[in-house]
Each structure stands twice: as structure tokens, then as C-alpha cells.
C-alpha positions as CSV (number, residue, x, y, z in Angstrom):
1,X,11.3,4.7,26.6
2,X,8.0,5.9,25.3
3,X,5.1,3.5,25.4
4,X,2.6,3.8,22.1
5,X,-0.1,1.8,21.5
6,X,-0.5,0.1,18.3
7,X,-2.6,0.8,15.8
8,X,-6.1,-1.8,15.3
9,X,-5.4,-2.9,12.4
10,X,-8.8,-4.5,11.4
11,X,-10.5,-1.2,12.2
12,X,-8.6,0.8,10.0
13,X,-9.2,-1.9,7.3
14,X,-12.9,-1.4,7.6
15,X,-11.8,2.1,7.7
16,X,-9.9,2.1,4.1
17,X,-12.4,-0.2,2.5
18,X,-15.9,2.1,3.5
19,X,-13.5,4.9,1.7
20,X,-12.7,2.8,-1.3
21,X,-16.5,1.9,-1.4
22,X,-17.1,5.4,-1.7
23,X,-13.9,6.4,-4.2
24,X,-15.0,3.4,-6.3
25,X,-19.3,3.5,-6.9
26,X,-20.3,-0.3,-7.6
27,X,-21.1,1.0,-11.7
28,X,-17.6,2.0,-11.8
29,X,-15.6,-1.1,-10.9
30,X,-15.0,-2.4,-14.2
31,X,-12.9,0.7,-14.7
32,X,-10.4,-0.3,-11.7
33,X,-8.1,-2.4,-10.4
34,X,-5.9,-2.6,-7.4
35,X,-2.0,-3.0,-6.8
36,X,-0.6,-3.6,-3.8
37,X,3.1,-2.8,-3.1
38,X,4.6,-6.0,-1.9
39,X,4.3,-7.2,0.8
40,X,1.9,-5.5,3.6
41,X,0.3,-3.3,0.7
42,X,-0.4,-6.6,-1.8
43,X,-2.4,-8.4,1.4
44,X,-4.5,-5.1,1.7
45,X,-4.9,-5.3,-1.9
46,X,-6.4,-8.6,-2.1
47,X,-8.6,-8.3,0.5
48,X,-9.6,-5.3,-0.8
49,X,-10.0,-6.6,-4.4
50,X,-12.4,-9.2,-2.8
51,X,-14.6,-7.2,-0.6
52,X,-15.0,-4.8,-3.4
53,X,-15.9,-8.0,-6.2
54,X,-12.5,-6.8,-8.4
55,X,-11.9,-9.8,-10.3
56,X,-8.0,-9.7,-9.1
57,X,-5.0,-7.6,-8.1
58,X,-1.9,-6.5,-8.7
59,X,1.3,-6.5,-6.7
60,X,3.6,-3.7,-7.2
61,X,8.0,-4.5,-6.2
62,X,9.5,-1.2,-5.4
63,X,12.7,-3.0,-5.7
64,X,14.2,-1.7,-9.2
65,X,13.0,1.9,-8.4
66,X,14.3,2.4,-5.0
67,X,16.4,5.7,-4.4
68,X,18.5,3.6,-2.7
69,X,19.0,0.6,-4.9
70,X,22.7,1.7,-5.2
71,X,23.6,1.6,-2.0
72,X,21.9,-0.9,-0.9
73,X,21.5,-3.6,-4.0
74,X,18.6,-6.0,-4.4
75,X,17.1,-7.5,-2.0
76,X,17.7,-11.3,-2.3
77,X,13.6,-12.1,-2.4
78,X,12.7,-9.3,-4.8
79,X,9.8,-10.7,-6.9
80,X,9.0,-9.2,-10.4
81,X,5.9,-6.8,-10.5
82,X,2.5,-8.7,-11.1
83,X,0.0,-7.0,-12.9
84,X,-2.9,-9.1,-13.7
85,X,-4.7,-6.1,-16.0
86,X,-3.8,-4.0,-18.9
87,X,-2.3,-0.8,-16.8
88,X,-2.7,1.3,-20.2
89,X,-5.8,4.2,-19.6
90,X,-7.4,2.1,-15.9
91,X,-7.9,3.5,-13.1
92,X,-5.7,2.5,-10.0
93,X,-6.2,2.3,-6.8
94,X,-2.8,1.9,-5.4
95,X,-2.4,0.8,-1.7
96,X,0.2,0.3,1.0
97,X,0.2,-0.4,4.6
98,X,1.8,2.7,5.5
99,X,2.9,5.7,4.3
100,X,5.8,7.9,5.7
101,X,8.8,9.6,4.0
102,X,6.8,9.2,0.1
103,X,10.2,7.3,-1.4
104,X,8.4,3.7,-1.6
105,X,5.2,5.4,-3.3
106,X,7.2,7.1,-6.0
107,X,9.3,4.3,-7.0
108,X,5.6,1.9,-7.2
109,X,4.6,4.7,-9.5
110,X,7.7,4.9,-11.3
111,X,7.0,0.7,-11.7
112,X,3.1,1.3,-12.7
113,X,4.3,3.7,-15.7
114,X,6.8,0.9,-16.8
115,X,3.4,-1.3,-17.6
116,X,1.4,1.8,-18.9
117,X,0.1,5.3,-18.6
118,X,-2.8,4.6,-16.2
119,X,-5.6,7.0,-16.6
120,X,-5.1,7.8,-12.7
121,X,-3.9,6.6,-9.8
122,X,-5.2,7.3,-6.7
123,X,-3.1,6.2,-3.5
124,X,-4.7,4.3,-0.1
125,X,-2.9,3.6,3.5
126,X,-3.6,1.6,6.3
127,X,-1.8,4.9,8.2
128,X,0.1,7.9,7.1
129,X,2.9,8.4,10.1
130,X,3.9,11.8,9.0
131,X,7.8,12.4,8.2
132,X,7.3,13.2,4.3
133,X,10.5,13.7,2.4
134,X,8.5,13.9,-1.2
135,X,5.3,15.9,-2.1
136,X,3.0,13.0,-1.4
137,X,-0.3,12.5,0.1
138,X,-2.7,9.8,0.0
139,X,-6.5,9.9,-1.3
140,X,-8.0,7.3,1.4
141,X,-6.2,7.5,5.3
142,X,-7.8,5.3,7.5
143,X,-5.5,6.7,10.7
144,X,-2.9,9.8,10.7
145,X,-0.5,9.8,13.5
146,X,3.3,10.7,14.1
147,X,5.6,8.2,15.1
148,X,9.2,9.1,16.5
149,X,11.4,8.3,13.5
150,X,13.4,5.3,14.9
151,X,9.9,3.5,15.5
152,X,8.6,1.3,12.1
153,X,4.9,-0.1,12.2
154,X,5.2,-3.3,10.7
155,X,1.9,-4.6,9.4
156,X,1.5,-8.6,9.9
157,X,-0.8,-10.8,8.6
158,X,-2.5,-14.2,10.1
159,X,-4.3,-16.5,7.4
160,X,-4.6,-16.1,3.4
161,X,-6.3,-14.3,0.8
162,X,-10.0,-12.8,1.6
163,X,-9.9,-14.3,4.9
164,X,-6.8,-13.1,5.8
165,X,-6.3,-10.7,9.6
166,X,-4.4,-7.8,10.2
167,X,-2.2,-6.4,13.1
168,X,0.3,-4.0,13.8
169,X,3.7,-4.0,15.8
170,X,5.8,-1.3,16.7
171,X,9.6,-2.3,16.2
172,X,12.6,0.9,16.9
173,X,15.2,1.0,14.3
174,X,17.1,3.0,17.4
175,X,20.2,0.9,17.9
């Protein structure tokens, strides 16, 4: 078995939020907002929204756009999108824990255009583990790395809201 350390996950969140500071210039935040896709992406998102004074943020359920969906139904604690701003002509910053095969990113955008034709979207990760299936790359990486394919990094998250800690585990899908 291969040993791999995990990931810091604090220091890639000071990581994503010096590269959203920069993406985002303090006289143009009224013209964004940020979605999170639910769940590790949505607790990024709010801390994010707070550290860069957005007035809220959105979280973003993959769940009725999944590739997938038919096969493997809805999950039993999928929540409706919530989308606290007009989606119609903003800016987006868009942001998950961590990006891999591209599937769960297109089926958030798919969700964004069912609220509004955003004036752009631009896409954030915690880490990009390599393994794309679709033609998508992110605009702010705090950490690239390959993973074997049976591991998952599973983002967890101790305390709420602003104040809210992150960490990483490794868990192998390898049966």
C-alpha cells in the first residue's frame, strides 16, 4: 500500500483566497458572488465570501445534473440550489474542494444556467488531482497533484461559517 501524505488544508485555503484577492480587485466586488457546490465547495464558499466582505453565497446541488443521475437516482439528502443573488449578467466565482474527472463541475454549470446566463464564471479548487474526463480546468489551484484513482480526498470541516477549519483525508474506493 502506498503511503501519501495529505494535503494542508488551511494552507491551500490561504492559498485559493490570496488568488481570489487577486481575480476579484476590492472595486470589483459588487460585481461577484460566490457558489459553492455542496458540500466541501459551499464551506469554502462561505469562508471565502467572508474574508473577501461578499455580502453572501450561494450553494450549488449537482444532484439533478449528474451524468449519472440514472443509474444511480437521488441522493436521499439532496437540497435544492441556493442562490442568494440575481445569477442573470454577475460574475461567478464558482468553487469546489476538488477537482478531478470535470463531471461534478459541468453539471454545477449546467445548474448556474438554470438561474441565469452569468456574465462569467470562473472556477476555484482547494486541489486539482488530475484524471480529467471533460475539457475542464480551473482559474485559481491552490495545489495540483495526482492521486491513484481508487484514492478520494475528502475535505472535512471543524466549526461553522467564517470561523470554520479545514482538513483533508485520504479514503480508497479500492474494495
Amino acid at each position: 500500500m502506498t503511503r501519501h501524505t495529505n494535503p494542508d488544508a488551511e494552507a491551500l485555503y490561504r492559498a485559493l483566497l490570496d488568488q481570489a484577492q487577486a481575480l476579484i480587485p476590492q472595486a470589483e466586488r459588487a460585481q461577484w458572488s460566490v457558489a459553492g457546490i455542496h458540500s466541501g465547495g459551499a464551506w469554502i464558499a462561505q469562508r471565502l465570501a467572508a474574508d473577501l466582505g461578499l455580502p453572501d453565497h450561494g450553494v450549488i446541488n449537482v444532484a439533478f445534473h449528474r451524468d449519472d443521475y440514472a443509474k444511480k437516482g437521488l441522493h436521499s439528502q439532496a437540497q435544492p440550489s441556493t442562490l442568494p443573488f440575481d445569477v442573470q449578467d454577475r460574475k461567478i466565482l464558482l468553487i469546489d474542494d476538488v477537482l478531478a474527472t470535470g463531471r461534478t463541475i459541468r453539471a454545477a454549470v449546467n445548474e448556474l444556467f438554470d438561474y441565469g446566463r452569468p456574465a462569467r464564471v470562473a472556477l476555484g479548487v482547494l486541489v486539482d488531482r488530475g484524471g480529467r474526463e471533460l475539457p475542464i480546468a480551473a482559474d485559481l489551484v491552490a495545489l495540483q497533484t495526482e492521486l491513484p484513482r481508487e484514492a478520494t480526498l475528502v475535505l472535512a470541516r471543524q466549526g461553522e461559517g467564517a470561523k470554520a477549519t479545514f482538513a483533508f483525508t485520504t479514503e480508497s474506493s479500492a474494495g
